[in-house]
NUTI-479839 format. One record per residue: residue number from 1; residue in three letters; x negated, y, z of N, C-alpha, C in turn. Coordinates in nm, 4 decimals, decimal comma. Each point is the difference from the previous one (the first is absolute). Layout:
BEGIN
  resi  resn       nxx       nyy       nzz      caxx      cayy      cazz       cxx       cyy       czz
   NUM   ALA         X         Y         Z         X         Y         Z         X         Y         Z
...
//
This chain:
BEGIN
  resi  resn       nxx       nyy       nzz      caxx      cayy      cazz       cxx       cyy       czz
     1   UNK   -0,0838   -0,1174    0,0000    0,0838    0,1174    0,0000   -0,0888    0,1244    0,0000
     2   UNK    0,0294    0,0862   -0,0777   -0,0760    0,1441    0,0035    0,0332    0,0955    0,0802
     3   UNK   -0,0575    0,0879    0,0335    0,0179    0,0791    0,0656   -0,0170    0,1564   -0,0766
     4   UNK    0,0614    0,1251    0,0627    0,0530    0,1045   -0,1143   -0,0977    0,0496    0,1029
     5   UNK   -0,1889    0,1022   -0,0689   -0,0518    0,0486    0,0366    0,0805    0,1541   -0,0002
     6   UNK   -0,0305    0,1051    0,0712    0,0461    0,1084    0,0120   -0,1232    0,1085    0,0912
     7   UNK   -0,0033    0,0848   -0,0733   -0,0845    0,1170    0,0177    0,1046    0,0774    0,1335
     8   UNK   -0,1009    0,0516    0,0556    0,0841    0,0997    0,1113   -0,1202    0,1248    0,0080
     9   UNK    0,0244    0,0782   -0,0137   -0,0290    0,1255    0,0140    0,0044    0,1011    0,1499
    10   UNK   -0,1200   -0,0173    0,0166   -0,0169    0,0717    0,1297    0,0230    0,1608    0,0020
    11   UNK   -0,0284    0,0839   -0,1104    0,0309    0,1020    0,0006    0,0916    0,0415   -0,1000
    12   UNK    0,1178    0,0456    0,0185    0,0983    0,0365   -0,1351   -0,0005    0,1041   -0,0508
    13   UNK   -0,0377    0,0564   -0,1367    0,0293    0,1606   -0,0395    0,1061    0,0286   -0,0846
    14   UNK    0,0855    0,0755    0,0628    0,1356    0,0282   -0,1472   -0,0835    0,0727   -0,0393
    15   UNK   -0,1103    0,0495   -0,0017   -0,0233    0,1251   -0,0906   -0,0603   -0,0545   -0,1594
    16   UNK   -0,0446   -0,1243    0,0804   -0,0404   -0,1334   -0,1297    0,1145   -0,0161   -0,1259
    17   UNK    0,1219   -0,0350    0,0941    0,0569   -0,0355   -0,1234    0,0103    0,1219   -0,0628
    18   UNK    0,1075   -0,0706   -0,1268   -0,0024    0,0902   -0,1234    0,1429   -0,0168   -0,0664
    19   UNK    0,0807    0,0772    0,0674    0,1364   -0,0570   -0,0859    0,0438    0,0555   -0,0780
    20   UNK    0,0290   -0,0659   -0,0991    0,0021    0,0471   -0,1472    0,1151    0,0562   -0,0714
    21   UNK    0,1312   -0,0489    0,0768    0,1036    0,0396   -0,0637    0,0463    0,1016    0,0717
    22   UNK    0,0963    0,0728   -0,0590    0,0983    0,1252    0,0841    0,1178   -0,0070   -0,1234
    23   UNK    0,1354   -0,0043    0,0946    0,0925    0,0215   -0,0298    0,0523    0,1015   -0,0708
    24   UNK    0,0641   -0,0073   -0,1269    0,0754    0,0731   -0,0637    0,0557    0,1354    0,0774
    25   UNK    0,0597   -0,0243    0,0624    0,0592    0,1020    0,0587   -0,0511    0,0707    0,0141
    26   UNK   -0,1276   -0,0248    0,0845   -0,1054    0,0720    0,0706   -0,1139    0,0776   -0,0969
    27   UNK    0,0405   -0,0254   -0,1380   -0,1336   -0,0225   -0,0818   -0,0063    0,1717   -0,0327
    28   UNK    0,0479    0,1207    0,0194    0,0128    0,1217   -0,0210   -0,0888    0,0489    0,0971
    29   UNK   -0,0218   -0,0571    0,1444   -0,0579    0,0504    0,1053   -0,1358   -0,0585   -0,0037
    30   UNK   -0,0446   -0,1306   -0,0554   -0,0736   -0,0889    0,0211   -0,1112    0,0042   -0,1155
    31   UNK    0,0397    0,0276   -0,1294   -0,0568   -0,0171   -0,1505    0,0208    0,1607   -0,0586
    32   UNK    0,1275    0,0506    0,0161    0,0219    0,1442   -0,0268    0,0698   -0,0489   -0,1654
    33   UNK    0,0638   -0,1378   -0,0209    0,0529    0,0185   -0,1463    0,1336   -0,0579    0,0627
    34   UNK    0,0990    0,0588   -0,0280    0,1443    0,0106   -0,0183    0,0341   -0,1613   -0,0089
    35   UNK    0,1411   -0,0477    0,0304    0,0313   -0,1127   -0,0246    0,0298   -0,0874   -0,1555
    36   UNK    0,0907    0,1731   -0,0292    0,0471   -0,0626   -0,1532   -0,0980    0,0010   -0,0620
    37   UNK   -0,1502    0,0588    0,0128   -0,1256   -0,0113   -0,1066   -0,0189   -0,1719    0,0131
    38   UNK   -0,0158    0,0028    0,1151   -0,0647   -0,1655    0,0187    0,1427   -0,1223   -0,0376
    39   UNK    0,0768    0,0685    0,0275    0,0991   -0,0818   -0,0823   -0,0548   -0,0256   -0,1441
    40   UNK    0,0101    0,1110   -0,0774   -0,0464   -0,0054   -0,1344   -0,1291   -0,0487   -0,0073
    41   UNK   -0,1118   -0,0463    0,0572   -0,1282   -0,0710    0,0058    0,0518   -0,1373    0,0279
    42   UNK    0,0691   -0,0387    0,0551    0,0926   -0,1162    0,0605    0,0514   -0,0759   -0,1650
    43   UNK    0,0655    0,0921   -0,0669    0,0599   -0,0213   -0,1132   -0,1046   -0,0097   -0,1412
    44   UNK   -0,1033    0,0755    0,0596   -0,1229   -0,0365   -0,0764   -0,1093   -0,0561    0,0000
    45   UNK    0,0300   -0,1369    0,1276   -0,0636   -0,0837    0,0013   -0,0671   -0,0013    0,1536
    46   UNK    0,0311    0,1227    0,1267   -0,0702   -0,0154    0,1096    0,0924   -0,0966    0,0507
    47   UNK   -0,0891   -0,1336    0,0892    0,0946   -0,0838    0,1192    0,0340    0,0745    0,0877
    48   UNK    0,1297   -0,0492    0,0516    0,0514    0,0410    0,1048    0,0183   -0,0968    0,0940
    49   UNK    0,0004    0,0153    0,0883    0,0301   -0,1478    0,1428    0,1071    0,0263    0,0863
    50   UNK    0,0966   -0,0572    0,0474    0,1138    0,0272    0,0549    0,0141   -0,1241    0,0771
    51   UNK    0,0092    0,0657    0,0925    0,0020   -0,1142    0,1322    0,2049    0,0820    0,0822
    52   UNK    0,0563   -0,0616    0,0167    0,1307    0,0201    0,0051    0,0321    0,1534   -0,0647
    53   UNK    0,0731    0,0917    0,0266    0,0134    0,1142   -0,0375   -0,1350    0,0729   -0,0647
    54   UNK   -0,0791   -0,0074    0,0940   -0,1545    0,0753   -0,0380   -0,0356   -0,0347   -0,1226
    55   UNK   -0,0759    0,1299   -0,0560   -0,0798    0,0161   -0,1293   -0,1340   -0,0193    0,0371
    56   UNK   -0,1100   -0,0595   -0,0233   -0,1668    0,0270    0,0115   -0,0338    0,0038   -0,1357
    57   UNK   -0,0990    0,0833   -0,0092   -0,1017    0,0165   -0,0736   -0,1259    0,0560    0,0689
    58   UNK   -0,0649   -0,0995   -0,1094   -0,2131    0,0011    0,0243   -0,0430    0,1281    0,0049
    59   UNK   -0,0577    0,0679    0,0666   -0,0970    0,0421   -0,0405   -0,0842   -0,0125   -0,1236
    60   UNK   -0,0685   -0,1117    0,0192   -0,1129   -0,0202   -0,0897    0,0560   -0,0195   -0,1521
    61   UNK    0,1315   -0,0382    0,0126    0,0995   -0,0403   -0,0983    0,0045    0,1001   -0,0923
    62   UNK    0,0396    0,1560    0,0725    0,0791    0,1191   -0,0235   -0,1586    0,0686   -0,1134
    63   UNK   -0,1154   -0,0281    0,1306   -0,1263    0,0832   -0,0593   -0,0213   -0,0801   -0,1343
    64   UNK   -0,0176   -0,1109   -0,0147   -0,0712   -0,0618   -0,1592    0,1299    0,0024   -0,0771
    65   UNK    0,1582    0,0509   -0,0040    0,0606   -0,0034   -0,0740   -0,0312    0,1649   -0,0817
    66   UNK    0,0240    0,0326    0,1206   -0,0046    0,1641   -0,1069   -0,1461    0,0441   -0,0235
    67   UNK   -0,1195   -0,0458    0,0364   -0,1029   -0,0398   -0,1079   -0,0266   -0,0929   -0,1071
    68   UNK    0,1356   -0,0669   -0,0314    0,0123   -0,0802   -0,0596    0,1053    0,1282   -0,1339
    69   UNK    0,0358    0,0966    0,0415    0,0834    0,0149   -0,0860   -0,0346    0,1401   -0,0346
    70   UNK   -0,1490    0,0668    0,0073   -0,0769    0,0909   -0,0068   -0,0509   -0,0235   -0,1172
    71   UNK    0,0165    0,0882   -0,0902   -0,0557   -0,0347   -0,1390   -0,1412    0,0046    0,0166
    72   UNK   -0,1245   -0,0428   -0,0895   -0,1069   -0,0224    0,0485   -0,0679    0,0127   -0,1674
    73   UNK    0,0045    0,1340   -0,0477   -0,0668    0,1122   -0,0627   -0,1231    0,0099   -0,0367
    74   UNK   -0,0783    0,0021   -0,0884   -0,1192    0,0865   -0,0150    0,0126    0,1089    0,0402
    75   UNK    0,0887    0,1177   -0,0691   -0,0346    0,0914    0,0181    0,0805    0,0778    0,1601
    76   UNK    0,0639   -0,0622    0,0836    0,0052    0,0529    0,1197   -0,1125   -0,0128    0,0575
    77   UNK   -0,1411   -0,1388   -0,0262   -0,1279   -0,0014    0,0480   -0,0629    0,0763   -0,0136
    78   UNK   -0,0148    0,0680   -0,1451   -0,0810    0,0907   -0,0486    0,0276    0,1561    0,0445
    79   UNK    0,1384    0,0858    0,1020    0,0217    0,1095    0,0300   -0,1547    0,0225    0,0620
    80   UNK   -0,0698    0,1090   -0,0123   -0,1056    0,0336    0,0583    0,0861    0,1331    0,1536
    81   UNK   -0,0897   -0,0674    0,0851    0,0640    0,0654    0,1096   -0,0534    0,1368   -0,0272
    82   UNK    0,1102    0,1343    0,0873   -0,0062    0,1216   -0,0070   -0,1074    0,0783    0,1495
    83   UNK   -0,1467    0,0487   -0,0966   -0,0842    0,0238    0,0857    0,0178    0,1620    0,0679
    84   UNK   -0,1294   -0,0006    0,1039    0,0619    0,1795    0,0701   -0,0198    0,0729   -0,1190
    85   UNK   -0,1713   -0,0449   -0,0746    0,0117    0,1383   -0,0921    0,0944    0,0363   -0,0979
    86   UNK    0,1146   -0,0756   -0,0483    0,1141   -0,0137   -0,0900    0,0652    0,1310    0,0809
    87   UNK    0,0404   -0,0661    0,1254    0,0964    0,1210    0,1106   -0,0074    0,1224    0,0124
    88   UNK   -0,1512   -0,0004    0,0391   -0,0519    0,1020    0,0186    0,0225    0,1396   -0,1212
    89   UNK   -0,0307   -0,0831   -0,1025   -0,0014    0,0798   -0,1685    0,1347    0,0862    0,0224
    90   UNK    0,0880   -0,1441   -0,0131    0,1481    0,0769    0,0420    0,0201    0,1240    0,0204
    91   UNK   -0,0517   -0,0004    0,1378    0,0718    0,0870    0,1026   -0,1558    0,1531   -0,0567
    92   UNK   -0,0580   -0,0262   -0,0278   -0,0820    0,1032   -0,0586    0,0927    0,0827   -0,1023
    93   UNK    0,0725   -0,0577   -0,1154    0,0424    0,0061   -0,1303    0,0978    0,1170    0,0841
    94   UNK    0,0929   -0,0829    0,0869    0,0940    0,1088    0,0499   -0,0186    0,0815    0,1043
    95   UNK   -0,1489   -0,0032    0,0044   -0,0128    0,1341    0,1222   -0,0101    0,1063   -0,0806
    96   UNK   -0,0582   -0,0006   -0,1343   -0,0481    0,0701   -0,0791    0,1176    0,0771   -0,0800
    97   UNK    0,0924   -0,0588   -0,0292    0,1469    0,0599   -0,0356    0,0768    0,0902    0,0736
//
């Protein structure tokens, strides 16, 4: 007969875990995107998990979907970022006016 080894943990950290889902409802306070958006991500392919009434959704789910649905461009790579001396010029051009 076997016996069921089991780990016990002398020190516990919630700060360890990592929980991944948050509820629909909640997801305006929690993520900052609206319900009916993630509905429509829902409809475009994000899982949803529903454990009686409750809605969950991933985290990790939510992040690789809508980098998943980020067009992925040459030329948004190629914008050359806007330096001080550009600014600077600027605000010269219209001091001078």
């Amino acid at each position: 007969m076997r016996t069921m080894q089991t780990k016990e943990l002398s020190i516990f950290h919630y700060d360890d875990l990592q929980f991944d889902l948050f509820r629909l409802s909640k997801s305006k306070e929690t993520v900052d995107i609206c319900p009916n958006t993630l509905r429509t991500y829902n409809r475009q392919g994000l899982p949803f998990y529903k454990q009686g009434k409750a809605v969950f959704i991933s985290r990790t789910e939510l992040a690789d979907f809508i980098r998943s649905k980020i067009p992925k461009t040459k030329a948004a790579a190629e914008v050359p970022p806007v330096s001080d001396s550009h600014a600077e010029n600027q605000g010269d051009s219209h001091a001078e006016a």
